[in-house]
C-alpha positions in Angstrom: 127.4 122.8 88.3 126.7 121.1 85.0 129.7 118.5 85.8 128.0 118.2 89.0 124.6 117.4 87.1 126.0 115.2 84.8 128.3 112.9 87.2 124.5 112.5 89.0 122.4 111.6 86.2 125.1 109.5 84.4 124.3 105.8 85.7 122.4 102.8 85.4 119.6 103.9 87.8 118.8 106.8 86.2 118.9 105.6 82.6 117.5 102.9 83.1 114.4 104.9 85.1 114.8 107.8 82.2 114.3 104.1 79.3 111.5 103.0 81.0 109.9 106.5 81.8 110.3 107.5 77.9 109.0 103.9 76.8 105.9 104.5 78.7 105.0 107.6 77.7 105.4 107.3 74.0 103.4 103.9 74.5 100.7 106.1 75.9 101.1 108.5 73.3 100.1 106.7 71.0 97.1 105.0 73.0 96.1 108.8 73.3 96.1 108.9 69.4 94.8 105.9 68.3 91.6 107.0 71.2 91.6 109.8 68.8 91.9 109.0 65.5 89.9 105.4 65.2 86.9 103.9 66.4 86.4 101.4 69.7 86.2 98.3 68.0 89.2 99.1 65.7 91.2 100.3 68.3 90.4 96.9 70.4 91.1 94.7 67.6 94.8 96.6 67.6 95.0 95.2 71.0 94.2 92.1 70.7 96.8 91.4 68.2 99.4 93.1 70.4 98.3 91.3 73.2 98.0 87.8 71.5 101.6 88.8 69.9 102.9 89.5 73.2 101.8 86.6 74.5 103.6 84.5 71.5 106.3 85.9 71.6 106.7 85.2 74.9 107.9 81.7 73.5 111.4 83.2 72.9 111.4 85.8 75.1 110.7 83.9 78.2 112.7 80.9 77.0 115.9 82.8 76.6 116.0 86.2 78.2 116.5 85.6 82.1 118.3 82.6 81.0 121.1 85.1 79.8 120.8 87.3 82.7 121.6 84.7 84.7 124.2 82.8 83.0 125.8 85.6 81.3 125.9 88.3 83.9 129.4 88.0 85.8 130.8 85.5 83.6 134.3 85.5 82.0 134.7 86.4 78.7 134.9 83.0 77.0 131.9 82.0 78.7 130.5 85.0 78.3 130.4 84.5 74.3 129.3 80.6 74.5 125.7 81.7 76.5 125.0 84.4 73.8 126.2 82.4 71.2 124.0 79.6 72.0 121.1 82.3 73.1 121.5 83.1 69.5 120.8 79.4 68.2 118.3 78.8 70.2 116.4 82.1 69.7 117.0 81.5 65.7 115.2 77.8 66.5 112.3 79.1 68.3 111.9 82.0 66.2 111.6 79.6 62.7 109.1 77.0 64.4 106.5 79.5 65.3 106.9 81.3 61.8 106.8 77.9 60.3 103.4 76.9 62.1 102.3 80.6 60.7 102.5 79.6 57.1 101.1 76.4 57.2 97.7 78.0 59.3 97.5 80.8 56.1 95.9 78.5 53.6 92.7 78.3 55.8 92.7 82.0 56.3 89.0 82.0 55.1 87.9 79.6 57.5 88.4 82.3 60.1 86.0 85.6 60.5 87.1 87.3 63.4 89.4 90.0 62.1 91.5 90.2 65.1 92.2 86.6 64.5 93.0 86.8 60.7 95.1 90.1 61.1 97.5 87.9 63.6 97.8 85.2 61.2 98.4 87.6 58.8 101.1 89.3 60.1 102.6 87.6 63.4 105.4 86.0 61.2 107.1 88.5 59.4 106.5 90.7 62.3 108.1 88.2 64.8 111.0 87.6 62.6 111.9 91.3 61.9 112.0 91.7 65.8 114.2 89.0 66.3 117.8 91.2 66.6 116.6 94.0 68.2 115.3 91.7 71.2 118.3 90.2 71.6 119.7 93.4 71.4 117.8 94.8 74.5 118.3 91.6 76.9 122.6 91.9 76.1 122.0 95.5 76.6 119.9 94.9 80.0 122.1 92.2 81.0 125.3 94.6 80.7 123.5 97.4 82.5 123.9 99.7 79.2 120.7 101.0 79.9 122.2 104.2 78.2 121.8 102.4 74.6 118.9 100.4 75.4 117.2 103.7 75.8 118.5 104.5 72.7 116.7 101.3 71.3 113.4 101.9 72.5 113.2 105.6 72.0 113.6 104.8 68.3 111.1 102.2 68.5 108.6 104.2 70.1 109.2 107.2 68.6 109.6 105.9 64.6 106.0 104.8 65.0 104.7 107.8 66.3 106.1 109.5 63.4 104.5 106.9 61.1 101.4 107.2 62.8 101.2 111.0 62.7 102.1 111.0 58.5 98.4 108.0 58.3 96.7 110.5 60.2 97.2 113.5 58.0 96.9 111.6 55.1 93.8 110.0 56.3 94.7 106.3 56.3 95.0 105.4 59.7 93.6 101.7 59.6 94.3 98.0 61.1 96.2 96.8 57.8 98.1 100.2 57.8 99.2 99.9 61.8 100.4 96.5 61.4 102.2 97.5 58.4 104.5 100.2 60.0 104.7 98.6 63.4 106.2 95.9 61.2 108.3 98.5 59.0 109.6 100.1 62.2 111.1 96.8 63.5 112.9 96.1 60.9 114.7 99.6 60.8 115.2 99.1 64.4 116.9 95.9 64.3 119.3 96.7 61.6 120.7 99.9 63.4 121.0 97.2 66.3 123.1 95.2 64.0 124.9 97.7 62.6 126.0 99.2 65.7 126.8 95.4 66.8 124.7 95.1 69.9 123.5 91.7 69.0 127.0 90.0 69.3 125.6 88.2 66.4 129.0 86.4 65.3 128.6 84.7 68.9 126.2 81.9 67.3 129.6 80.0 66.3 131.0 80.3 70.0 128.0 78.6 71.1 128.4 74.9 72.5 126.0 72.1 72.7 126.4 71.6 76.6 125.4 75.2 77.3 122.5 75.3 74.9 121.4 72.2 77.0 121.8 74.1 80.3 119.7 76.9 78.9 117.0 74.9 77.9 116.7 72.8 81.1 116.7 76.0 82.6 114.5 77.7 79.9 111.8 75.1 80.4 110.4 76.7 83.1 111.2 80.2 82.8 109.4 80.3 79.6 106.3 78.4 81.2 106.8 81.6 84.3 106.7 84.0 81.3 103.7 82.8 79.2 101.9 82.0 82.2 102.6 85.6 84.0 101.3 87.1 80.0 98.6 84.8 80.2 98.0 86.2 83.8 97.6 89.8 82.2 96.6 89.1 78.9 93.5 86.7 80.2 91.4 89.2 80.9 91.5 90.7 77.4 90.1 87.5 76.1 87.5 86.9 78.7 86.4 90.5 78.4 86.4 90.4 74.1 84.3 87.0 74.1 82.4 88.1 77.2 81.5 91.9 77.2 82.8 92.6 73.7 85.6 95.0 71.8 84.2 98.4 73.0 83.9 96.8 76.8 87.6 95.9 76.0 88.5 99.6 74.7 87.5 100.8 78.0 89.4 98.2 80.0 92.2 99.3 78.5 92.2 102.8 79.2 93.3 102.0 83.2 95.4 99.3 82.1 97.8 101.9 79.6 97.5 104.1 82.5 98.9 101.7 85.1 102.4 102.4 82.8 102.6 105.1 85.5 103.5 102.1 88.1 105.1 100.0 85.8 107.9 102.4 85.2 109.7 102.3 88.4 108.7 98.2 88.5 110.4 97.3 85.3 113.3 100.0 86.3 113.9 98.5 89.7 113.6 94.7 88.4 116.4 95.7 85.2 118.9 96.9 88.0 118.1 94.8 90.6 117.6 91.3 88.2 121.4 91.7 86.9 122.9 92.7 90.6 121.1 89.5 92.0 122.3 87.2 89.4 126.1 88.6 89.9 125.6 87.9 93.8 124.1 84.3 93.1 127.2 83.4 90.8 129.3 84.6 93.7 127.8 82.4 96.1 126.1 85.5 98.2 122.2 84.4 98.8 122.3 87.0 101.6 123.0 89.8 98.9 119.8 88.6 96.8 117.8 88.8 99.8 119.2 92.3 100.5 118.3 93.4 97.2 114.7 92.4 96.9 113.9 93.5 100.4 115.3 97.2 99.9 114.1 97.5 96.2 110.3 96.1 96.8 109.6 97.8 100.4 111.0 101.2 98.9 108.6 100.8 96.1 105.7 99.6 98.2 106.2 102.8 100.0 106.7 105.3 97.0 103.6 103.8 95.7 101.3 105.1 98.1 101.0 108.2 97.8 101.0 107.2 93.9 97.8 105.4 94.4 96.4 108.1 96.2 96.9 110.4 93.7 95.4 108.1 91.5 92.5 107.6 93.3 92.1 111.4 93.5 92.9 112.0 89.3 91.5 109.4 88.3 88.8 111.2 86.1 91.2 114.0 84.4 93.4 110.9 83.7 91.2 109.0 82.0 89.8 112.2 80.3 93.7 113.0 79.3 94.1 109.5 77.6 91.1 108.1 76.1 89.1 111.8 75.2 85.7 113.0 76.4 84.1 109.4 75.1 85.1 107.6 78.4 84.9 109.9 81.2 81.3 108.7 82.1 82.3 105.0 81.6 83.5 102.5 84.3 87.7 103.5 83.0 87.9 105.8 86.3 86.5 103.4 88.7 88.2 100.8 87.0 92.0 102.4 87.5 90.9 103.6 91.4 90.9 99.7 92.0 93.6 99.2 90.1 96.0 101.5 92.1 94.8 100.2 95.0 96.0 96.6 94.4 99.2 98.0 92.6 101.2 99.3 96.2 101.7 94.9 96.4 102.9 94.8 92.6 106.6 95.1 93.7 106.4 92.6 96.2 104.9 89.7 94.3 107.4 90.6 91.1 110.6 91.0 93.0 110.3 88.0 95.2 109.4 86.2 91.7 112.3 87.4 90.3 114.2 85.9 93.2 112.7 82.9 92.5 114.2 82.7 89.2 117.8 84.3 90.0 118.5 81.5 92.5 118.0 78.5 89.9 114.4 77.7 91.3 112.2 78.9 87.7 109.8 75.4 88.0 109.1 77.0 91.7 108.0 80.4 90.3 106.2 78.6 87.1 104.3 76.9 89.8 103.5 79.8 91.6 102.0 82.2 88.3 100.4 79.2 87.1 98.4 79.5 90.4 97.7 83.3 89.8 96.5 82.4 86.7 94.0 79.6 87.0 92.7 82.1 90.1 92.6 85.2 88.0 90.7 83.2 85.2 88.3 81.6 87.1 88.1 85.1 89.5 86.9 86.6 86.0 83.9 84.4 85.4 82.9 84.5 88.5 83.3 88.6 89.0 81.4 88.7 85.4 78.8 86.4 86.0 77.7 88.4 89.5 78.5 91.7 88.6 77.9 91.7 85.0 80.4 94.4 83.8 84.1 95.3 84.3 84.0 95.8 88.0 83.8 92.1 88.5 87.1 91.1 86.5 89.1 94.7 88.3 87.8 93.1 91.7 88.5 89.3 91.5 92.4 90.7 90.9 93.0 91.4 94.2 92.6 87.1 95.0 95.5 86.0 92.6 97.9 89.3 93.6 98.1 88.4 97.5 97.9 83.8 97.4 100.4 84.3 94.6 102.9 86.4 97.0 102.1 84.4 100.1 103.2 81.3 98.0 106.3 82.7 96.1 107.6 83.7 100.1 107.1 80.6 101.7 109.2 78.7 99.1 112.0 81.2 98.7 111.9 81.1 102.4 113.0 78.2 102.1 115.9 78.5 100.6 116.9 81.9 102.0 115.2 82.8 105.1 114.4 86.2 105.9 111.2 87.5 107.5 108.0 88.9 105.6 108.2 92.1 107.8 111.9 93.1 106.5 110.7 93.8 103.4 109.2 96.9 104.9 111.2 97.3 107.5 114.3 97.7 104.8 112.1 99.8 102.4 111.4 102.4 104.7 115.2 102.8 105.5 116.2 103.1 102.1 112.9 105.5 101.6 114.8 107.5 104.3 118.1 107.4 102.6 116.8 108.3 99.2 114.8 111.5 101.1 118.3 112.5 102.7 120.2 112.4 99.5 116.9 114.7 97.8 117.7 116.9 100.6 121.2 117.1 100.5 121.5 117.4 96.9 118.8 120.7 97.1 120.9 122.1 99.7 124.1 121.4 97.6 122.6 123.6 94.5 
């Protein structure tokens, strides 16, 4: 029975479910603390240096990371070694320009007094350079479908700064300074056990060549304007809610935004299966296979997802009350995350046939199409703000940007491979069914 078990659990769906499950969780573990341990605006200064980090970061990130899915994935092994090699020397490029524009902004450091603001000039650099190997870790990993060790990766992450976290809170010295020193600590450690254990292909960055370093960055281009724009496109409303309604107004927002991890986890799951599997059909010439994939991966999620958001709409006050504490139950968090749910059944949809985009060599198309969501979703915000006056207005003006942004990305992929709207559901509800059969037959097997 146990070899049974084990031959059922052992692939890249379930680790690769079981990485993003246990990412997610310690992420909102440690929300749950810091709700705990430090005050609202503290805690929403910590997140707007995550979120403007993220949204840096996104420089290399989204320059370089689907362009290795795509090149790399499927490739023989001498090419294989040229696109990480040159990965490698562009990600080393990218990484020294932004640290270099980080030291020459520290010598007006007391120009600036918004603390959020100085803590990221403070520490973006060093911080962005110790994560440097460990990310390129995680895309080889993703792209080889070793979601075994990338869960490896990001449980060490994750759970190294819980651990830190924990030791400032019984010593009483849980502060900004003292978070951004161990997330920065816990990088480091994390990318040196990813070099040691030779994950990064490191030694690649003398196989590289300058032809394919200029194929990636034609091809990067765009996929890093998709990428900034698409963090942009979630990291916009943090800005227009810290200017607008303030830090504690922020603290709240962000209480159904950690807990809309709950739907991210099968997203980002589906997408690191299904990315890899389309780029290996596109480099064998088989559009029809790409089409197959996003139409059984986002109509199965779009029907797992709603009874998800009916739960959610149901829970939503003991979930709020689980995460952020007693504080926020009577604030607008529960509300908030019923709207959120209720837009999030679409979320698959608009990703996967984004994702398609990319896969089939069309990135300026999909840059086009998030810029769009973006200038909607800003614009949506002032707007929702200025006639509601609270965080209902920016949860609301969402739902504009979700459904023109999908309706956009499937007429132009349309295009290219044709395939009806309707089949998306049509295709998710058979492989609902299949899934349902196997749950059956595998209870009846035990």
């Amino acid at each position: 029975m146990i070899r049974s078990i084990y031959h059922k659990i052992n692939n890249k769906h379930f680790f690769s479910l079981v990485g993003n499950i246990s990412m997610s969780v310690l992420s909102m573990l440690i929300v749950a603390i810091l709700f705990r341990s430090m005050a609202k605006e503290d805690i929403g200064y910590w997140f707007f240096f995550q979120t403007l980090f993220v949204l840096l970061d996104t420089f290399r990130t989204g320059f370089l990371q689907i362009a290795l899915i795509t090149f790399y994935t499927g490739a023989e092994e001498k090419r294989a070694k040229e696109v990480i090699g040159s990965i490698w020397f562009l990600a080393i490029c990218i990484t020294a320009i932004l640290v270099l524009v980080n030291l020459a902004i520290l010598p007006f450091l007391k120009f600036f007094t918004n603390t959020a603001f100085i803590a990221t000039i403070q520490w973006f650099g060093v911080t962005f350079l110790a994560t440097l190997p460990s990310n390129i870790a995680s895309w080889i990993l993703q792209a080889d479908q070793r979601f075994d060790r990338l869960l490896i990766l990001r449980v060490l992450t994750q759970g190294s700064f819980i651990i830190c976290l924990l030791l400032l809170i019984f010593f009483k010295q849980v502060n900004l300074d003292h978070l951004l020193l161990i997330n920065f600590l816990v990088n480091i450690m994390v990318s040196f056990i990813a070099i040691i254990f030779k994950w990064t292909h490191i030694s690649t960055v003398f196989k590289r060549s300058k032809k394919c370093i200029l194929e990636i960055f034609h091809f990067g281009k765009f996929s890093v304007g998709t990428t900034i724009s698409a963090n942009l496109l979630r990291s916009s409303d943090t800005f227009i809610i810290t200017f607008l309604l303030g830090p504690a107004a922020l603290a709240i927002y962000n209480i159904p935004l950690r807990l809309m991890e709950l739907i991210e986890i099968p997203i980002r799951s589906a997408v690191s299966t299904g990315m890899s599997s389309m780029a290996k059909a596109v480099n064998h010439n088989n559009l029809k296979e790409v089409v197959y994939i996003l139409q059984k991966y986002a109509g199965a999620l779009f029907f797992a997802f709603i009874p998800l958001a009916i739960g959610g709409i149901l829970f939503a006050d003991i979930a709020v009350s689980l995460l952020g504490g007693g504080k926020y139950v009577n604030t607008e968090a529960a509300n908030l995350y019923r709207i959120m749910m209720v837009l999030a059944v679409f979320y698959p949809i608009d990703r996967f046939i984004g994702v398609s985009l990319d896969i089939i060599h069309q990135p300026k198309i999909n840059f086009i199409k998030v810029i769009l969501m973006l200038v909607l979703n800003v614009a949506g915000d002032f707007i929702g703000i200025f006639i509601f006056g609270n965080l209902y207005g920016v949860a609301i003006s969402t739902l504009f940007p979700l459904v023109i942004g999908m309706f956009f990305g499937y007429y132009y992929l349309n295009k290219f491979i044709p395939f009806k709207f309707s089949n998306i559901f049509v295709f998710g509800y058979i492989q609902i069914r299949v899934y349902y059969r196997r749950f059956i037959k595998t209870k009846l097997n035990f």
